[in-house]
C-alpha positions in Angstrom: 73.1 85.5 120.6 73.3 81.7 122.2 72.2 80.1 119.1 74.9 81.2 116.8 77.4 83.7 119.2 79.6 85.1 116.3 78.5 83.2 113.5 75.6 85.6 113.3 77.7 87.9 111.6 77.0 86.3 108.6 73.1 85.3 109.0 72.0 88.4 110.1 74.3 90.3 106.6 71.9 88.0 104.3 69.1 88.8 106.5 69.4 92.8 106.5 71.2 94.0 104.1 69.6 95.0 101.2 72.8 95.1 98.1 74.2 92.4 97.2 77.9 93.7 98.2 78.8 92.8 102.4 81.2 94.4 103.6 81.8 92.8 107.8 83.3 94.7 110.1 84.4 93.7 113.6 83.2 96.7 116.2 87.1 97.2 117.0 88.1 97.7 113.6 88.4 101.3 111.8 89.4 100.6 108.4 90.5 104.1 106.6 89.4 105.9 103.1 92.4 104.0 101.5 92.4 100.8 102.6 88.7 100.7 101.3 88.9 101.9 97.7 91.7 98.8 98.1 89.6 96.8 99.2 87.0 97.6 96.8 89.3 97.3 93.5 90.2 94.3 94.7 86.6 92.6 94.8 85.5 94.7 91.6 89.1 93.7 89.8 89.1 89.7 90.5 85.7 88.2 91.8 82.4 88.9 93.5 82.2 84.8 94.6 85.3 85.3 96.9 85.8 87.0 100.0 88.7 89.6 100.9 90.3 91.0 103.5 93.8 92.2 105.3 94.4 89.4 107.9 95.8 86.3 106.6 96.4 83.2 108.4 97.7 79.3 107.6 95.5 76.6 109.0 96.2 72.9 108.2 96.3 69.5 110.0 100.3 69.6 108.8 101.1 73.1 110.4 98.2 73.8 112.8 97.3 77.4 113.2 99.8 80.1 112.5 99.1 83.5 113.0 101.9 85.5 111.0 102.2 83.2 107.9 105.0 84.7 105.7 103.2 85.8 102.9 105.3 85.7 99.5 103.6 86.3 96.4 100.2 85.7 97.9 100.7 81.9 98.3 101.2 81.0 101.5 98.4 81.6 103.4 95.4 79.9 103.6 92.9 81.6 105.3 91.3 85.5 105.7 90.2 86.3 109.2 86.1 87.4 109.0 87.1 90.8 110.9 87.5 92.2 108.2 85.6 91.0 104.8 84.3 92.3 101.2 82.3 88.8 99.8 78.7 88.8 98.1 75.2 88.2 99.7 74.8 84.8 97.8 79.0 83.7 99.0 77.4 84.2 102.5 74.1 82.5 102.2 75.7 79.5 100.3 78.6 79.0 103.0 76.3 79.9 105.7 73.5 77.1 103.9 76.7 74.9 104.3 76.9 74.5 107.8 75.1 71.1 108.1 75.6 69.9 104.4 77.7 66.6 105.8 78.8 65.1 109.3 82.1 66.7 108.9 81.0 70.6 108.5 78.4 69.7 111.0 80.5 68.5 113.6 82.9 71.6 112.5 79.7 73.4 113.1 79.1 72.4 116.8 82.6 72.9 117.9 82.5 76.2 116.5 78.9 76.5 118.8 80.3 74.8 121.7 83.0 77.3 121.7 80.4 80.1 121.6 81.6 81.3 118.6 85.8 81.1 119.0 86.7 79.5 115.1 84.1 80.9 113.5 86.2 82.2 110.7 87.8 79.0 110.2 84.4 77.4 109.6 83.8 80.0 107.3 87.1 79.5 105.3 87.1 75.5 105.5 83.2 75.5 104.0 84.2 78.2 101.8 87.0 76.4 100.3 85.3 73.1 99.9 82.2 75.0 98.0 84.1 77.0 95.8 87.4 75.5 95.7 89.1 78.8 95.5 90.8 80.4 98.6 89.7 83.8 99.6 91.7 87.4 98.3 94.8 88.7 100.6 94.6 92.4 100.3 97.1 93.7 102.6 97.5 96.7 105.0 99.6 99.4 105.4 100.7 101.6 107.8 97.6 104.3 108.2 95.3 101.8 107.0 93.4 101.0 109.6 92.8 101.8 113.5 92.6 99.5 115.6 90.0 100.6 118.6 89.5 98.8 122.3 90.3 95.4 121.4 91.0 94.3 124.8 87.7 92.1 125.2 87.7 89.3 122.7 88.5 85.7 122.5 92.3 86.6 122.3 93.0 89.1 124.6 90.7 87.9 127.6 92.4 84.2 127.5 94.9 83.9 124.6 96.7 80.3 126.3 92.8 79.1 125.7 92.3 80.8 122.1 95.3 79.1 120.7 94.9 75.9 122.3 91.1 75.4 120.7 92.3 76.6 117.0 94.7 74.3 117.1 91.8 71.8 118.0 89.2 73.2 115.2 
């Protein structure tokens, strides 16, 4: 919608789902029997208050955005893309909650808008991190585990100069 383009991913999983367990998928994603019960240990094994997922990324005012961070011993990443996530109801309604807590989510907040949308999961992250002061849960993919379907229409693929050039920016 024009209100909260893909930020509504997460309003509209508080507002719907009935079990506390989320699970967001993007519409060109087909994760596979494995790579769920992986995904699933994972969030059962560690912690419901976290957020996990197979596409890791860095993001800092240092290094900017980097979209193949050399993971080594699940340290160097910073970030989980929200293509892909396993969280909680209550992670998503108190990040979501977040949004406007201070001027600088807030102005985070309208760039994301103003973007219609592109940076959402960086929000999401950056709030996330500040809240819980934790970062979210790496689970990684293997060959099989997932099928990627027409992804030739998104933020990326249509204009991907553009896309990097305003994640650097957020």
């Amino acid at each position: 919608n024009d209100k909260w383009f893909t930020l509504r991913r997460f309003l509209t999983s508080t507002q719907y789902c009935q079990s506390e367990h989320i699970l967001i998928v993007d519409d060109d994603l087909l994760p596979k029997e494995q790579y769920m019960q992986k995904l699933w240990s994972e969030y059962y094994r560690y912690d419901a208050m976290n957020f996990y997922g197979p596409t890791a990324r860095q993001c800092s005012e240092h290094v900017g955005y980097v979209t193949n961070p050399r993971i080594i011993n699940n340290t160097s990443y910073h970030i989980i893309l929200s293509g892909l996530i396993l969280t909680c109801k209550r992670v998503i309604e108190t990040v979501f909650n977040a949004f406007y807590a201070d001027n600088i989510t807030s102005r985070f907040t309208q760039t994301v808008i103003a973007n219609k949308g592109n940076g959402e999961d960086l929000l999401w992250n950056y709030v996330y991190i500040k809240l819980f002061n934790k970062r979210p849960v790496y689970v990684p993919v293997h060959a099989g585990d997932m099928q990627h379907l027409d992804n030739k229409h998104g933020f990326y693929t249509t204009n991907p100069g553009e896309h990097r050039r305003k994640r650097d920016m957020i």
